[in-house]
VEXDREN-2710 file (C-alpha; in Angstrom, 1 decimal):
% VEXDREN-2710
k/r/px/py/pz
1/UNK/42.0/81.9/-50.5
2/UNK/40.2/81.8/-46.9
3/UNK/36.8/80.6/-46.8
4/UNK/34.5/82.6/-45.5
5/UNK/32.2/80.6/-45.0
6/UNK/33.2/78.9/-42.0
7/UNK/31.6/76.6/-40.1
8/UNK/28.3/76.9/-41.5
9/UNK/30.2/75.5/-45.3
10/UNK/28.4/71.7/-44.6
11/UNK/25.7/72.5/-42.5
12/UNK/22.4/71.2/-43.5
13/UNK/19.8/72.5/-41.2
14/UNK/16.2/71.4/-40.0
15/UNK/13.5/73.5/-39.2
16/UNK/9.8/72.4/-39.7
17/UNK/8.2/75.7/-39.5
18/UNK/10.6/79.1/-40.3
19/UNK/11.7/78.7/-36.1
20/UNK/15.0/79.4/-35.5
21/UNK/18.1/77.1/-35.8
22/UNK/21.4/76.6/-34.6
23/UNK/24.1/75.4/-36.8
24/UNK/25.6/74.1/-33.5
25/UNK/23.5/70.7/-32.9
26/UNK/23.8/69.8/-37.0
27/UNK/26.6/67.4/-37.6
28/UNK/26.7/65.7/-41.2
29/UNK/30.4/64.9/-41.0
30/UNK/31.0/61.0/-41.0
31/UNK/33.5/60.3/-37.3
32/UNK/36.1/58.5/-37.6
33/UNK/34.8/55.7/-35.9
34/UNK/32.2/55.6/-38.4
35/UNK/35.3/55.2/-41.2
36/UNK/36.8/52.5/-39.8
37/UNK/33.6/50.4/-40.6
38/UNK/34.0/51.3/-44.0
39/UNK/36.6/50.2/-46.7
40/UNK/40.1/51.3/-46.4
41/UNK/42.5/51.6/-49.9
42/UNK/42.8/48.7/-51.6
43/UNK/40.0/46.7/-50.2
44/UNK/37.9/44.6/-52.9
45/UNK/33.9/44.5/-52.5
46/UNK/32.5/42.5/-55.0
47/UNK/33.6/43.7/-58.5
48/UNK/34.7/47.0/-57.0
49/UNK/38.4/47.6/-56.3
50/UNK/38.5/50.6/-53.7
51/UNK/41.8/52.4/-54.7
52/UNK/41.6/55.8/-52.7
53/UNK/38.6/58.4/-51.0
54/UNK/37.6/60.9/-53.0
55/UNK/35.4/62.3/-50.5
56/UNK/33.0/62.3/-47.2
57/UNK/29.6/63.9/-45.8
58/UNK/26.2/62.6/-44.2
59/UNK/25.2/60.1/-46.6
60/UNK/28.4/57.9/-46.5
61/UNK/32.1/58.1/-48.2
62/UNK/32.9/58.0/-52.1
63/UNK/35.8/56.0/-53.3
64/UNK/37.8/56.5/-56.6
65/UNK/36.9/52.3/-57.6
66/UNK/37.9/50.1/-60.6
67/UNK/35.0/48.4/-61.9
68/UNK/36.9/45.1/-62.5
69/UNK/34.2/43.4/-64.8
70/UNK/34.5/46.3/-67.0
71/UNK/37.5/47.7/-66.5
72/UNK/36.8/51.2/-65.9
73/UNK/37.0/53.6/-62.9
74/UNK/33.7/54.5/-61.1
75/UNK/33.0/56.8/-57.7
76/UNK/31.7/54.1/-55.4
77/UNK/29.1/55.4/-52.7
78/UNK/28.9/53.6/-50.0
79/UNK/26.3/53.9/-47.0
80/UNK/27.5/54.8/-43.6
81/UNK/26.5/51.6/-41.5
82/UNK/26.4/53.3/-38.5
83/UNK/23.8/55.4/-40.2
84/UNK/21.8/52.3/-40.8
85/UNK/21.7/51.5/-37.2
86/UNK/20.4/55.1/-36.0
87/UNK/18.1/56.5/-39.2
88/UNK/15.3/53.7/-40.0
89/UNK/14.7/55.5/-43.4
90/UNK/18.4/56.0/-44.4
91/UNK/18.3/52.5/-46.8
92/UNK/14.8/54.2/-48.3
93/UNK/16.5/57.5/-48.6
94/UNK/19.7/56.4/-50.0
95/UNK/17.7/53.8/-52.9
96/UNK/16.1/57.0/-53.7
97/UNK/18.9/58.9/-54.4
98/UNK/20.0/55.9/-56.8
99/UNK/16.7/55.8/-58.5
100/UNK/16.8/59.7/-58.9
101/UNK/20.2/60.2/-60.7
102/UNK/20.1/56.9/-62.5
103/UNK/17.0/58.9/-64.2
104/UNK/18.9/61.8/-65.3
105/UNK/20.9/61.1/-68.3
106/UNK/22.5/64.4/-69.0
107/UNK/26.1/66.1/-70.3
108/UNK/25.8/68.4/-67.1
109/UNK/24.7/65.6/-64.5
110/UNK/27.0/63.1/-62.8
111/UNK/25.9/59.4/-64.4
112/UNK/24.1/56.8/-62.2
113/UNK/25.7/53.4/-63.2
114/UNK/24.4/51.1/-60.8
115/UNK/22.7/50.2/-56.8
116/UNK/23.1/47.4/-55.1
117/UNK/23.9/46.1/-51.9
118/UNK/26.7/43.3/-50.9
119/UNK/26.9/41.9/-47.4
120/UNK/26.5/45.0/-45.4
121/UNK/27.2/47.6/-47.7
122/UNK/25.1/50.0/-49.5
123/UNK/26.6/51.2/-52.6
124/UNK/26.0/53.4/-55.9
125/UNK/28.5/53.7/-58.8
126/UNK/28.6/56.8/-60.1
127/UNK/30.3/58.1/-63.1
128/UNK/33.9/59.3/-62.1
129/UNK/34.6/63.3/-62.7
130/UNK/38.6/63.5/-63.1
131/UNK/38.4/67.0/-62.2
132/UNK/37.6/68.5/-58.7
133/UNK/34.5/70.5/-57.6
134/UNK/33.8/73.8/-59.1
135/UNK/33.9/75.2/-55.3
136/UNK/37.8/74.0/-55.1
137/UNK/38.3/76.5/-58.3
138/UNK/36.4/79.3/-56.3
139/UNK/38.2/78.4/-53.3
140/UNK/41.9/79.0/-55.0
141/UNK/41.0/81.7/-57.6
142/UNK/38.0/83.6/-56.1
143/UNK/35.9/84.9/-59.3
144/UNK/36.4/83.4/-62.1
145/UNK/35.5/85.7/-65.0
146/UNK/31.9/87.0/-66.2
147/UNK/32.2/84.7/-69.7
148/UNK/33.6/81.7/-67.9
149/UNK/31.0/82.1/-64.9
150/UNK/27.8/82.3/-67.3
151/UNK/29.2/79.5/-69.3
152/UNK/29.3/76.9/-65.8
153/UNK/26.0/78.7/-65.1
154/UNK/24.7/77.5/-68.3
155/UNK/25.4/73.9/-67.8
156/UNK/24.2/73.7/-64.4
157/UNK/20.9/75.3/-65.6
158/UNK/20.8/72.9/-68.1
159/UNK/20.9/69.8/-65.9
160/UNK/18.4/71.0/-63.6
161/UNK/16.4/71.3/-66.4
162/UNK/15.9/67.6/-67.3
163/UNK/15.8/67.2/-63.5
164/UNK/12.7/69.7/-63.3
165/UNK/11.1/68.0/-66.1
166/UNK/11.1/64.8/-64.5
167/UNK/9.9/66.4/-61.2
168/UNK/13.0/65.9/-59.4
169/UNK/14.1/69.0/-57.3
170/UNK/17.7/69.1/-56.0
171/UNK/17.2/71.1/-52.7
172/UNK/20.8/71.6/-51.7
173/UNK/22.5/72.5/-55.5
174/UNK/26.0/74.6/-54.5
175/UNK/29.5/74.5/-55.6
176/UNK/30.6/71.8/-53.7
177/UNK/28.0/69.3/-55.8
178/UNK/29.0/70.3/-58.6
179/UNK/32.3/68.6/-60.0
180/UNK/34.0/70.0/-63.2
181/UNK/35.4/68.2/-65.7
182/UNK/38.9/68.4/-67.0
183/UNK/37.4/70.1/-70.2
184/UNK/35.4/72.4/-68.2
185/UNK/32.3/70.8/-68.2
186/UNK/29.9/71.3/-65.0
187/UNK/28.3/68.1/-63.4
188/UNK/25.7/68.5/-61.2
189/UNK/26.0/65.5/-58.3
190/UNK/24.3/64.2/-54.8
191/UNK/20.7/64.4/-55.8
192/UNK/20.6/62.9/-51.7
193/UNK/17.8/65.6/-50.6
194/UNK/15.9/65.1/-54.2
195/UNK/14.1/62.7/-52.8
196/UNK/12.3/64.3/-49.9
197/UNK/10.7/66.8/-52.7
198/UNK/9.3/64.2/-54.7
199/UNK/5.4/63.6/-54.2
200/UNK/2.8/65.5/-52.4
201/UNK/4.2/68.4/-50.1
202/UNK/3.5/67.9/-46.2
203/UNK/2.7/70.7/-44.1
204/UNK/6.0/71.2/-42.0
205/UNK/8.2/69.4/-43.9
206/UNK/11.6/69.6/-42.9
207/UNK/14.3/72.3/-44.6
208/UNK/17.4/70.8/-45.7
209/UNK/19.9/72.9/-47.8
210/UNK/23.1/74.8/-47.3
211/UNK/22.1/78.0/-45.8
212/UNK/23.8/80.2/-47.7
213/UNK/22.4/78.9/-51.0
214/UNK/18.7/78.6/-49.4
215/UNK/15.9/80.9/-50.8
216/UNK/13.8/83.2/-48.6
217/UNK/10.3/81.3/-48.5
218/UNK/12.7/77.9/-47.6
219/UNK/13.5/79.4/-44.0
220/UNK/9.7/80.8/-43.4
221/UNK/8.7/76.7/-43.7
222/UNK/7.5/76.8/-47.3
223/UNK/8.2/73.8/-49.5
224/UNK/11.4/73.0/-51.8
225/UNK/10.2/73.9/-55.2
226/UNK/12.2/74.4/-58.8
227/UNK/12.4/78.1/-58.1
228/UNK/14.1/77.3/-54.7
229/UNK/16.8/75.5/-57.1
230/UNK/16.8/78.5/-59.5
231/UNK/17.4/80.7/-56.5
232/UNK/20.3/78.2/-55.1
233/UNK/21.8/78.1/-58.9
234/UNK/21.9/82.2/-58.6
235/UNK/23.6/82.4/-55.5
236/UNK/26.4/80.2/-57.5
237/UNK/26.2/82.4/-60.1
238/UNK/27.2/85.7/-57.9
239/UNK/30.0/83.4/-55.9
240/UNK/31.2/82.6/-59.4
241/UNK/31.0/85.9/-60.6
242/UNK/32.6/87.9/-57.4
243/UNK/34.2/85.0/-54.8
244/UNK/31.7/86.1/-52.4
245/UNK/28.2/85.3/-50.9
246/UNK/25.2/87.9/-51.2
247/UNK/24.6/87.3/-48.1
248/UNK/26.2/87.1/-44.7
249/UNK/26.1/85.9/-41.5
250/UNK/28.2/85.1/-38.6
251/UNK/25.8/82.9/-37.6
252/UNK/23.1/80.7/-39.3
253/UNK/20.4/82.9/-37.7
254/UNK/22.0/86.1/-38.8
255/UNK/22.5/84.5/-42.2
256/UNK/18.6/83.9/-42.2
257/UNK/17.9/87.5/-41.2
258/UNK/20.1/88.2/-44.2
259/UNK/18.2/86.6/-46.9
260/UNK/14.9/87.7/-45.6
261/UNK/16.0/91.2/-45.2
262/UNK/18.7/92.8/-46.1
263/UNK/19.8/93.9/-49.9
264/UNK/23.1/92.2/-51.4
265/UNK/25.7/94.2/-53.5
266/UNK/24.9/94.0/-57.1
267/UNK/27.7/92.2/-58.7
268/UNK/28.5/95.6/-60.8
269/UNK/29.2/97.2/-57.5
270/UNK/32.3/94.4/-57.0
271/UNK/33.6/94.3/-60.1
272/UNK/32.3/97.1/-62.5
273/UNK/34.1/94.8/-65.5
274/UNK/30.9/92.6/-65.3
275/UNK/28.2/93.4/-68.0
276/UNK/24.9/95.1/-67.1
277/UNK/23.3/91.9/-68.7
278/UNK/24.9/89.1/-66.2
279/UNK/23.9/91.7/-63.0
280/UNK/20.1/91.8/-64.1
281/UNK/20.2/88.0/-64.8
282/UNK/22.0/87.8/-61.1
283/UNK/18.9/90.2/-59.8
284/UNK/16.1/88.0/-61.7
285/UNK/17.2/84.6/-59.8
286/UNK/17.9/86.3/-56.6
287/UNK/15.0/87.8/-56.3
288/UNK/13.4/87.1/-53.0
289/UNK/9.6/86.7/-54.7
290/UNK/9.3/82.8/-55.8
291/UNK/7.3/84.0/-58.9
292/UNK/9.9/86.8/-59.8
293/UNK/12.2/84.6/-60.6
294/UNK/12.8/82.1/-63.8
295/UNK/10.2/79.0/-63.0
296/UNK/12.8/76.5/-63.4
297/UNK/16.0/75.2/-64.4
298/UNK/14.4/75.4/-68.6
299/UNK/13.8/78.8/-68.0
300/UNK/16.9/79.7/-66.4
301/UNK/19.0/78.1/-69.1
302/UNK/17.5/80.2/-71.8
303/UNK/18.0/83.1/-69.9
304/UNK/21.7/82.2/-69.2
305/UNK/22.4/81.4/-73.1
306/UNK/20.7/84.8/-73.9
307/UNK/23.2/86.5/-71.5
308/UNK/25.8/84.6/-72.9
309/UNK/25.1/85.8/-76.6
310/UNK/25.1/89.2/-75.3
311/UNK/28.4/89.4/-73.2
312/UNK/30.5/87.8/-76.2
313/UNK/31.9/90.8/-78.2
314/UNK/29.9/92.0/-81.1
315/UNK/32.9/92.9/-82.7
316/UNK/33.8/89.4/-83.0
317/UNK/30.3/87.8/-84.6
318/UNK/31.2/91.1/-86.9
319/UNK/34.9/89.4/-87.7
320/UNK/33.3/85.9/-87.9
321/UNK/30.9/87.1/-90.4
322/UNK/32.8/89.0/-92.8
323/UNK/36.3/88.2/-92.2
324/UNK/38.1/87.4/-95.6
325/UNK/34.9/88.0/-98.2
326/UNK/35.9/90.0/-100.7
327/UNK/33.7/93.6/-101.9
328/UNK/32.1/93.9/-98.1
329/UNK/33.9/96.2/-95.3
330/UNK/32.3/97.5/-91.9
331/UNK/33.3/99.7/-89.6
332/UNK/32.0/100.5/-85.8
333/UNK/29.9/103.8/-85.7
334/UNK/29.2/103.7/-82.1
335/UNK/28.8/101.3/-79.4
336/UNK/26.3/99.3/-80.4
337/UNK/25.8/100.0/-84.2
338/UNK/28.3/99.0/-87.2
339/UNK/27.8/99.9/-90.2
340/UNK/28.5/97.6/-93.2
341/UNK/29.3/97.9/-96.6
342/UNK/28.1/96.2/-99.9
343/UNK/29.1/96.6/-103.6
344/UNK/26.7/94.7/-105.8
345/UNK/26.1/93.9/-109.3
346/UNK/26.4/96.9/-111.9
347/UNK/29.0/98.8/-109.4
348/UNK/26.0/99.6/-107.0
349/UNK/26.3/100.1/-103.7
350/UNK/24.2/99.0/-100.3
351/UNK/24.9/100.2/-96.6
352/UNK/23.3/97.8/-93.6
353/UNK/23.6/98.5/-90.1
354/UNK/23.6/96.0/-87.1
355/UNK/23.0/97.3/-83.6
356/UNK/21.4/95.5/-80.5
357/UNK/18.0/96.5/-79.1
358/UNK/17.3/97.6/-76.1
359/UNK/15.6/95.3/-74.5
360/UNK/16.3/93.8/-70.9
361/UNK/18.6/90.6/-70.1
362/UNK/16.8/87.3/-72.5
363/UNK/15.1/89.5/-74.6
364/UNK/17.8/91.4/-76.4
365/UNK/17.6/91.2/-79.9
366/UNK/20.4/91.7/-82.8
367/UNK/18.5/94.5/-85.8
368/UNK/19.8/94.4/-88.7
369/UNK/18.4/97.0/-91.5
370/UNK/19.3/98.1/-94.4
371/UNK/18.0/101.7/-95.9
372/UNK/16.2/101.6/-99.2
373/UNK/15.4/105.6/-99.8
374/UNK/13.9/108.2/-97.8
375/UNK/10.4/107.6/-96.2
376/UNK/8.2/110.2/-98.7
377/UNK/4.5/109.3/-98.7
378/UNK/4.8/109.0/-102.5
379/UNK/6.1/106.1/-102.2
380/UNK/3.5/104.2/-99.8
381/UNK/1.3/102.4/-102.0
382/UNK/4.2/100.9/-104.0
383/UNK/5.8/100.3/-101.3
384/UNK/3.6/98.5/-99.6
385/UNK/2.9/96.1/-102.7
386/UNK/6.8/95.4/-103.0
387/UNK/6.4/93.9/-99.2
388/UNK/4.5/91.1/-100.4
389/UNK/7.3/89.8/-102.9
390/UNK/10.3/89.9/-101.3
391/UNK/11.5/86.9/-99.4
392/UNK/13.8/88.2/-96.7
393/UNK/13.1/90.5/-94.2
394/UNK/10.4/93.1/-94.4
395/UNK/10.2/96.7/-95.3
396/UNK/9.6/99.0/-92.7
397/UNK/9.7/103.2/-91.5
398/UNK/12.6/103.9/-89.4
399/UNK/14.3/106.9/-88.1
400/UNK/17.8/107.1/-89.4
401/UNK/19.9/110.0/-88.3
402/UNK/17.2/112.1/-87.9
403/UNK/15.4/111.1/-91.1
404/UNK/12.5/108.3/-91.8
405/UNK/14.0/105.7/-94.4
406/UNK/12.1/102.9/-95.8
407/UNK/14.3/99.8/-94.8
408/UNK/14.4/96.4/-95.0
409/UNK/15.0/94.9/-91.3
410/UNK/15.6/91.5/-89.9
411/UNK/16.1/90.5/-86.4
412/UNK/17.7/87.5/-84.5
413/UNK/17.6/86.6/-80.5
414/UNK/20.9/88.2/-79.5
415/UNK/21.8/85.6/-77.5
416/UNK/22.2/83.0/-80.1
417/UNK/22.7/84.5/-83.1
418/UNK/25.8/83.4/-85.4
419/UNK/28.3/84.9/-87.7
420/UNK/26.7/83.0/-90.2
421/UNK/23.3/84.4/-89.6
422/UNK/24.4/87.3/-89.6
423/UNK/26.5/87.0/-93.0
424/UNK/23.6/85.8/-94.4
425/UNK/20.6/88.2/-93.3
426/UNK/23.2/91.1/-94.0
427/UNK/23.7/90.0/-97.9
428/UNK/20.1/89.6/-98.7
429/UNK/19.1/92.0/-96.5
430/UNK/21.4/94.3/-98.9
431/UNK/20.5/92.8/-101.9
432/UNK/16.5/93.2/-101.0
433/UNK/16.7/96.8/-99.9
434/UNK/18.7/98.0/-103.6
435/UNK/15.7/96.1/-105.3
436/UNK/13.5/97.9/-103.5
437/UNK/15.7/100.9/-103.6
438/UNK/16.0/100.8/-107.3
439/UNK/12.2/99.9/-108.1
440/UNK/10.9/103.0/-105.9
441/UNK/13.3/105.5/-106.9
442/UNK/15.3/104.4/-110.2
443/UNK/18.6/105.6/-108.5
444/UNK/21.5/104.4/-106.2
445/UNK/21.9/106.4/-102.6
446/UNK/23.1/103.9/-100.4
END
């Protein structure tokens, strides 16, 4: 698969108040000159046994290294020296770095083992990811599916969320800093830029990210802030979801003009398989009002997980639920109602229905009801008295087919409900409406 990206796929820009910039005088690509001052394959430093280079970029080069006190393979960072010669803050910046991933002790962040320095040498070990960089997997599939998508999207949220909590920002979070394990697992890496974040904001700071992942405010000279990593986060979302950007540019000025501007097509529009859901979750991170958006990575995560409730099949929770219990069957009625049948005790009967709400992306909830009898005003009072001894669920009006029924309802976030919840509520939910059933009107209808 081409990238379409270009040129502009490393680029880390400057510009201290929204002017514009020019990709062309940017270069964060170690020479070659500057690699041969650095270790070559099978080169010791220290403890550290370089075997190969996994990669390259601004700060210095990672080697795949074998710890040889502990016998374990490690990504070795080393500084660039030829950085140290021209940037007087470089050593600052890159002992930052250190101190801001060795905080974050997370599934879905690359591990901080170690800093230190020896001779010349500026190094972190890092926690080596077997696998390659989620952006390789874009690069050769293009989108990788809606479920699989929200699932990575899920895990990165969730490692910006420690991050945000301890007031750490990422600033330049993309595909290419984010390695996936051979399990599937996403690791967020290169917290490089977190540190420039940290602390008060100055007025005219600099902008550093990857322009295509940059929010709006970022290029009118307005501060990194979580939402600017919620923002970035959704942008990897959509090139997860679609293999392309939602915005273009043939040029880092045009790109700007892009994200300021112009609309993007929704994610539907590319691939109409993709659940209403995941596009209004895509729309709520790219949205170009800071304060539209989820306020961080804690936020985002929930929202994600809801999503991800919602786009696995109902009819599956249905089979997890039921599958292989004897004297219970349930059939689909429509879309988004089953209906689901009881036989109790004494040969009577219950029916309970489960259908989702209809309520946006993260607030969708799973309603389950059962009916009791019809809704006649005769039966108020005692109803009403009944509602304060059962212990499951509560007896309320609801149209059904037309008709108001008495029925006892339950309801679970859809997004994280179980099969087992959902066995369970449906059984005493049952179980609760025949009492009910049977006290009010001395019969069986349902």
């Amino acid at each position: 698969m081409a990238d379409p990206r270009g040129s502009m796929r490393d680029t880390v820009i400057t510009n201290a108040g929204g002017a514009n910039v020019d990709a062309a005088n940017v270069d964060e690509q170690l020479t070659e000159v500057e690699l041969d001052q650095l270790l070559l394959p099978g080169q010791v430093l220290d403890i550290y046994q370089c075997e190969k280079m996994l990669g390259r970029g601004g700060m210095g080069v990672v080697y795949l290294a074998r710890n040889t006190s502990l016998h374990r393979l490690c990504a070795l960072k080393l500084l660039s020296p030829r950085r140290l010669q021209t940037d007087i803050d470089y050593v600052a910046r890159f002992a930052n770095e250190g101190r801001a991933a060795a905080a974050l002790v997370h599934p879905n962040v690359v591990t901080t083992h170690a800093i230190g320095r020896v001779d010349d040498f500026h190094f972190l070990e890092m926690e080596y990811v077997a696998g390659g960089s989620l952006q390789r997997e874009i690069d050769l599939q293009g989108g990788i599916g809606p479920i699989r998508a929200t699932t990575m999207a899920v895990g990165i949220a969730s490692g910006l969320s420690l991050a945000h909590r301890l007031g750490i920002i990422h600033r330049d979070l993309k595909p290419d800093n984010i390695l996936v394990t051979p399990g599937g697992i996403p690791k967020i890496v290169d917290f490089g830029l977190a540190k420039r974040v940290v602390g008060a904001n100055v007025e005219g700071q600099a902008v550093v990210g990857t322009p295509y992942f940059m929010a709006p405010e970022l290029f009118e000279g307005q501060p990194a802030t979580r939402t600017t990593d919620v923002y970035a986060l959704g942008v990897c979302y959509y090139l997860m979801l679609t293999g392309n950007y939602p915005f273009q540019g043939e040029s880092v000025n045009a790109l700007m003009k892009s994200i300021l501007t112009a609309p993007y097509t929704s994610v539907r529009r590319i691939n109409e398989a993709i659940p209403l859901d995941i596009a209004e979750c895509v729309s709520q991170m790219l949205n170009r009002e800071p304060d539209q958006r989820p306020r961080d990575g804690g936020v985002a995560s929930q929202l994600l997980q809801a999503v991800l409730g919602s786009v696995r099949d109902l009819d599956n929770l249905i089979h997890d639920a039921f599958s292989g219990l004897p004297n219970i069957h349930w059939e689909r009625e429509s879309s988004e109602r089953f209906k689901v049948s009881l036989t109790l005790r004494g040969e009577r009967t219950q029916r309970v229905y489960i259908e989702n709400s209809q309520h946006a992306a993260g607030d969708r909830l799973l309603i389950i009801y059962s009916l009791c009898c019809r809704a006649s005003s005769d039966f108020y009072e005692d109803a009403l008295r009944l509602n304060a001894v059962v212990h499951h669920g509560a007896i309320s009006i609801r149209d059904v087919d037309g008709q108001p029924h008495f029925v006892m309802v339950d309801t679970y976030p859809r997004g994280t409900v179980s099969g087992e919840d959902i066995r369970r509520s449906v059984i005493e939910l049952g179980c609760r409406a025949d009492f009910v059933e049977e006290r009010l009107t001395g019969r069986d209808f349902n």
